[in-house]
Every structure is written in structure tokens, then in C-alpha cells.
C-alpha positions, -999 to 999 in steps of 0.1 A, spaced: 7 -235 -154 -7 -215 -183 -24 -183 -174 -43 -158 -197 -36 -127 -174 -11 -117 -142 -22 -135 -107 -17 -113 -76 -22 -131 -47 -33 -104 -20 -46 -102 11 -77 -71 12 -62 -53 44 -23 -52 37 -8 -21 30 16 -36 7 -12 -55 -14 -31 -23 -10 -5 -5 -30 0 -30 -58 -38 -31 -64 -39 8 -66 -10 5 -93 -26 -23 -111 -63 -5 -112 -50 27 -121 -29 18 -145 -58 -2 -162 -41 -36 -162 -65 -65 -164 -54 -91 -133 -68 -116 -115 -69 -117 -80 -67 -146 -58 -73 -132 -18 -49 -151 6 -56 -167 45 -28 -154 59 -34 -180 85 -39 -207 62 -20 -200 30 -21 -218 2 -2 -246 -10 6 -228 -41 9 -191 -26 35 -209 -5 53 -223 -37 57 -194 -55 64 -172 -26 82 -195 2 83 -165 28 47 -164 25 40 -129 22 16 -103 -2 15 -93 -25 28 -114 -51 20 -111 -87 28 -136 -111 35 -135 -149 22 -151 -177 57 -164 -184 63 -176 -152 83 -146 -134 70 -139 -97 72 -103 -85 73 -108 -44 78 -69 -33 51 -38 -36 68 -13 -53 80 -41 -78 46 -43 -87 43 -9 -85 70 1 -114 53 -35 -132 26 -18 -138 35 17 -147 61 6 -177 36 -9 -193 9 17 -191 8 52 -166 -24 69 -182 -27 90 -150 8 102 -153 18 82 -118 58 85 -121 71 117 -119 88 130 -154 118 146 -136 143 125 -121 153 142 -92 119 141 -79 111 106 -87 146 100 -65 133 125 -44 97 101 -36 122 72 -32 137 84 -5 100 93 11 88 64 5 116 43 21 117 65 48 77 50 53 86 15 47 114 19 72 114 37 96 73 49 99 68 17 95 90 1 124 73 27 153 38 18 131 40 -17 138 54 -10 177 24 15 183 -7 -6 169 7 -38 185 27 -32 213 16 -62 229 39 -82 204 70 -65 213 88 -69 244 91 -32 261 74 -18 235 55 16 246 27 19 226 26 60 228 63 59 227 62 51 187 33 68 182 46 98 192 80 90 168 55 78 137 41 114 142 72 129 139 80 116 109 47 124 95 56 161 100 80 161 71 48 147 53 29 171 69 52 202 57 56 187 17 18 188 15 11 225 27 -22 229 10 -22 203 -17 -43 180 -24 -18 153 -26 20 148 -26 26 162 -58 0 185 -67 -39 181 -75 -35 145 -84 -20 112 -64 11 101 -83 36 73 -71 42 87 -36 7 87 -25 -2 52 -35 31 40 -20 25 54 14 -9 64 22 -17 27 32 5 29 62 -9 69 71 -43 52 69 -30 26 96 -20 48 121 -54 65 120 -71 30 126 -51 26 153 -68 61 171 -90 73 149 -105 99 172 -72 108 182 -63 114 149 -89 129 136 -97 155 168 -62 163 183 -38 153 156 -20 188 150 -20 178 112 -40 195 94 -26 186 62 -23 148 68 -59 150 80 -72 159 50 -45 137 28 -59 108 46 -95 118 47 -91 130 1 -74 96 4 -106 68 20 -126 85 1 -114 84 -31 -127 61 -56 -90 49 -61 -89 34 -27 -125 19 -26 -125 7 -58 -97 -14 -46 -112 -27 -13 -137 -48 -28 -142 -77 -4 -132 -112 -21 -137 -145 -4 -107 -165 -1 -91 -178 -28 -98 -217 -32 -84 -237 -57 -108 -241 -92 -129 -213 -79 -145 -186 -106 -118 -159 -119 -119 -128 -103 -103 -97 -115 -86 -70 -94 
């Protein structure tokens, strides 16, 4: 299959896809976009990723990419206008660590709190309670920043604010009026509003074979 530009398949509410179209926007990479029923996938989403998940991006060559912060580096090595990856090593190892610590373990009480239902004993103020507590480190690296890193997202912030943005869906009153936060209120609040994230949160129908191109 010849293509003129990268595919990523995404699905618009995913915190993974979420993260990959941040990259790919802010890096100024030209991709289409083909917007996934996660219910009904399609025949070729299922081909090129068997465990049927988002994002995937594929190559004009042929090479899939089938994991977020794969897509993530992708994109900055071609192009990082906005100065994304941290210059210094030992705090690009340093956002690493943060940001598996969100895909890991923020993630597991996440997933546990917003849909408790799906997991047997789960108690749904159990993990939100422990997905807070984790977001205190967060909380602490932020002091009065902006963002992570200073005045401007970089790596960390599009690799994690996804998921923060979650656990406020899942309360938002509680999270915006009694959260004792302040500095992840505000993180998430810079963060909705930004152009970054709603230039990315376009609604696309689903992706049917032959349709028009559309570009992330």
C-alpha cells in the first residue's frame, strides 16, 4: 500500500492517541488520520495492529509504530520546533521515570477508580484516593509553574496530562472544588484550554475505507 504521508489510526478520546496527536501537531508533521470504532475495528487497523489498540502510526515504508511514546520520540527526531525533549539528559531520564510512573502505576488505580464496576473488589474511592497520591509528587514538581518544565509544555506534559485530565472527568466537581491541588488544578485547567489540546480534539467521523483524507 503506497501512502504519501504517515497514517495514525486513533481513536479522539484515548489518552494514548491523545498524546501521539499532541506530538505529531506540535511538531508540525503532516499525517493523516483515520479515527477507529473501537467496537468495530477495522479490517485493516486489525492487520496492522493484531492487538487492536491506538494509536498506531504507519510509515510510508511500511514500518508500524503500535506504542504512544514511540510516536512520541517519531515525531520529535524529525522535527522539535517547540523545543519538546529536554537538552539535558538527566532530566529527559528524569521525565522517563515520571512518565512511567503515570502509565503504570496512576494509571492502574485510574482505570480501578473510573470503572470500578469492571473489576472484581474494586473500591472506587480506594484508587482514587492512591491516584491522588501519586499526583502529589506531580503536585510538588510544579510549585508555581506553568507546566512541568517551566513556562512551556515539553515531553512530560504531553505524555501525561491525558491521564490527569481523566481523573478529573471522572469527578470533576470534586476535583475542581475540594481537590487540595492547587497546582494540578491549574496544570489541568492551562492544559483544556490550551490550543495544543483543542486543536487536537477535532471530532472525525469514523474512518471508512475510500473515504476523503483527513489530516491530523
Amino acid at each position: 500500500m503506497k501512502i504519501k504521508y504517515p497514517i495514525l489510526f486513533s481513536f479522539r478520546r484515548c489518552p494514548y492517541a491523545m498524546r501521539a496527536r499532541m506530538a505529531i501537531k506540535l511538531c508540525n508533521l503532516k499525517c493523516e488520520i483515520r479515527e477507529i470504532n473501537l467496537k468495530s475495528k477495522h479490517e485493516l487497523f486489525l492487520k496492522l495492529s493484531p492487538k487492536g489498540t491506538v494509536p498506531i502510526l504507519l510509515l510510508q515504508n511500511g514500518t508500524v509504530i503500535d506504542e504512544s511514546l514511540e510516536i512520541i520520540e517519531w515525531a520529535i527526531s524529525l522535527q522539535d520546533p517547540l523545543n519538546l525533549m529536554p537538552k539535558h539528559q538527566n532530566i529527559y531520564q528524569d521525565d522517563i521515570t515520571l512518565i512511567k510512573k503515570i502509565d503504570n502505576e496512576f494509571k492502574f488505580h485510574l482505570d480501578r477508580y473510573k470503572y470500578s464496576s469492571r473489576y472484581k473488589d474494586a473500591s472506587a474511592n480506594e484508587h482514587k484516593l492512591k491516584a491522588r497520591d501519586i499526583l502529589v509528587d506531580l503536585n510538588s514538581i510544579l510549585g508555581n509553574k506553568k507546566w512541568l518544565r517551566g513556562d512551556k509544555p515539553t515531553l512530560s506534559d504531553i505524555s501525561i496530562l491525558p491521564f490527569v485530565r481523566q481523573y478529573r472527568i471522572a469527578d470533576i466537581e470534586w476535583f475542581d472544588e475540594k481537590l487540595d491541588l492547587p497546582n494540578i488544578k491549574n496544570w489541568v485547567h492551562n492544559f483544556i484550554n490550551s490550543s495544543m489540546f483543542i486543536n487536537i480534539m477535532t471530532k472525525n467521523k469514523t474512518w471508512e475505507t475510500n473515504d476523503p483524507i483527513t489530516y491530523v
